[in-house]
C-alpha positions as CSV (number, residue, x, y, z in Angstrom):
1,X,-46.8,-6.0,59.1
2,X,-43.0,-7.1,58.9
3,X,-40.9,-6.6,55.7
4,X,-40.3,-10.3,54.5
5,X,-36.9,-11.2,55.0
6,X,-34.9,-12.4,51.9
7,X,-34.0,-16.1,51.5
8,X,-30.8,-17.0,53.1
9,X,-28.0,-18.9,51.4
10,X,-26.7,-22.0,53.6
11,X,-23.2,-21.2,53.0
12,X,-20.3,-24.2,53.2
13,X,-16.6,-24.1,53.0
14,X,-14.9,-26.9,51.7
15,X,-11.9,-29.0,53.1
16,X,-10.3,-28.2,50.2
17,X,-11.3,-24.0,50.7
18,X,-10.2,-24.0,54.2
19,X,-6.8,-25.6,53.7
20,X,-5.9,-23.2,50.5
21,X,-6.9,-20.3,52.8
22,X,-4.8,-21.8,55.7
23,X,-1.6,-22.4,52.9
24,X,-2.0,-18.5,52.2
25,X,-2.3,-17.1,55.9
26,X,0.5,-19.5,56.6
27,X,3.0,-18.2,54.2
28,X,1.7,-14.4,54.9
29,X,2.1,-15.2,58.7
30,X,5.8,-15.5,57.3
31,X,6.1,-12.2,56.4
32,X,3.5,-10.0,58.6
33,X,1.5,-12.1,61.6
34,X,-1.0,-9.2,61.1
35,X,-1.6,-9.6,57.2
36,X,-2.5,-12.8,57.6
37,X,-5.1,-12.2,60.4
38,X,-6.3,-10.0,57.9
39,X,-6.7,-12.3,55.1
40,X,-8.5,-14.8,57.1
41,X,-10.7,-11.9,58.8
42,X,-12.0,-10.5,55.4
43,X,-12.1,-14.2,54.0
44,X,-15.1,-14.6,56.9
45,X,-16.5,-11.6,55.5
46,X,-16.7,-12.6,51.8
47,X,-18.0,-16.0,52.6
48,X,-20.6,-14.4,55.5
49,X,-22.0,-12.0,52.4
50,X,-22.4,-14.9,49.7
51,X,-25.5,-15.7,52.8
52,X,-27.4,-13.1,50.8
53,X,-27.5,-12.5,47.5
54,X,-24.4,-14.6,46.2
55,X,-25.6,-14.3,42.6
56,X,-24.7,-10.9,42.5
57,X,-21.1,-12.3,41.5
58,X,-20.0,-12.5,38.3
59,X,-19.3,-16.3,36.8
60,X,-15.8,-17.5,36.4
61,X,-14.5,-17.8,32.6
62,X,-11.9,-19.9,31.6
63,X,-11.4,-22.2,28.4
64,X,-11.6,-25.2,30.3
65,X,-14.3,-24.2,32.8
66,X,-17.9,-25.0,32.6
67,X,-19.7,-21.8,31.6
68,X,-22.4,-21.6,34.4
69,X,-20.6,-23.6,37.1
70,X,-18.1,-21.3,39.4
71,X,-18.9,-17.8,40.5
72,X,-16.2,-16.0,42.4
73,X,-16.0,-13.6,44.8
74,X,-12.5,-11.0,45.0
75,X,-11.4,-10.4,48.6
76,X,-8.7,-8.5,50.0
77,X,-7.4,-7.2,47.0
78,X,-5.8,-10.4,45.0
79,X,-7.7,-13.5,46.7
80,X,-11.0,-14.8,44.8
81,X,-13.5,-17.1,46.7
82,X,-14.3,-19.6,43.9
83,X,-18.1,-21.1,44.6
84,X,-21.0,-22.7,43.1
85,X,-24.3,-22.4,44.1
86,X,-27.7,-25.3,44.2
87,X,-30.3,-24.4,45.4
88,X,-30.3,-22.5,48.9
89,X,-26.7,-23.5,49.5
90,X,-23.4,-21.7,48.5
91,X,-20.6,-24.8,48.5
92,X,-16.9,-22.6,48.7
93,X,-14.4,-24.9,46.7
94,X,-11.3,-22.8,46.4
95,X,-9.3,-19.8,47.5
96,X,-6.6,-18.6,45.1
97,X,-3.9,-16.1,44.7
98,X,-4.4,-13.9,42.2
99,X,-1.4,-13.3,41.6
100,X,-0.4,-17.2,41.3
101,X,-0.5,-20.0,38.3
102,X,-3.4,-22.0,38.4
103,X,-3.1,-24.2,35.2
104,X,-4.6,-27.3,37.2
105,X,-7.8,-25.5,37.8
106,X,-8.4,-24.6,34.4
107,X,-7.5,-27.9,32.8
């Protein structure tokens, strides 16, 4: 008899996602070509893991942000992978820079 497997998170990044990430590698790409291949590589990775298990993440808290709503995962060091999850799918709605303002997203 087989182990069962564990349910499998359908896991979807958003236009909006893809183009932060893009924005970031862009301006790293500025600096060091190899960075940025980097960000984008362990980006893959983060979002390939939230197929299993992405509730193991802790939820986002903010003032303005629905308590419950966004979990995020912290990649390469300063980066979070903001996400909500319903049902059997993971929907990836932002990439941010830790290290950045983000006073629209918590309004």
């Amino acid at each position: 008899m087989q182990p069962a497997k564990p349910n499998k998170y359908r896991v979807i990044i958003s236009d909006r996602a893809a183009q932060m990430l893009v924005s970031h590698a862009a301006f790293l790409a500025e600096i060091s070509p190899d960075t940025a291949e980097q960000l984008v590589v362990q980006f893959e990775e983060a979002a390939k893991s939230l197929e299993e298990m992405p509730r193991r993440f802790p939820y986002l808290q903010g003032n303005y942000i629905p308590y419950g709503k966004y979990r995020y995962c912290l990649f390469a060091k300063r980066y979070l992978l903001i996400y909500q999850i319903a049902e059997n799918v993971v929907y990836a709605d932002y990439v941010i820079d830790c290290r950045q303002d983000y006073p629209w997203f918590i309004r």
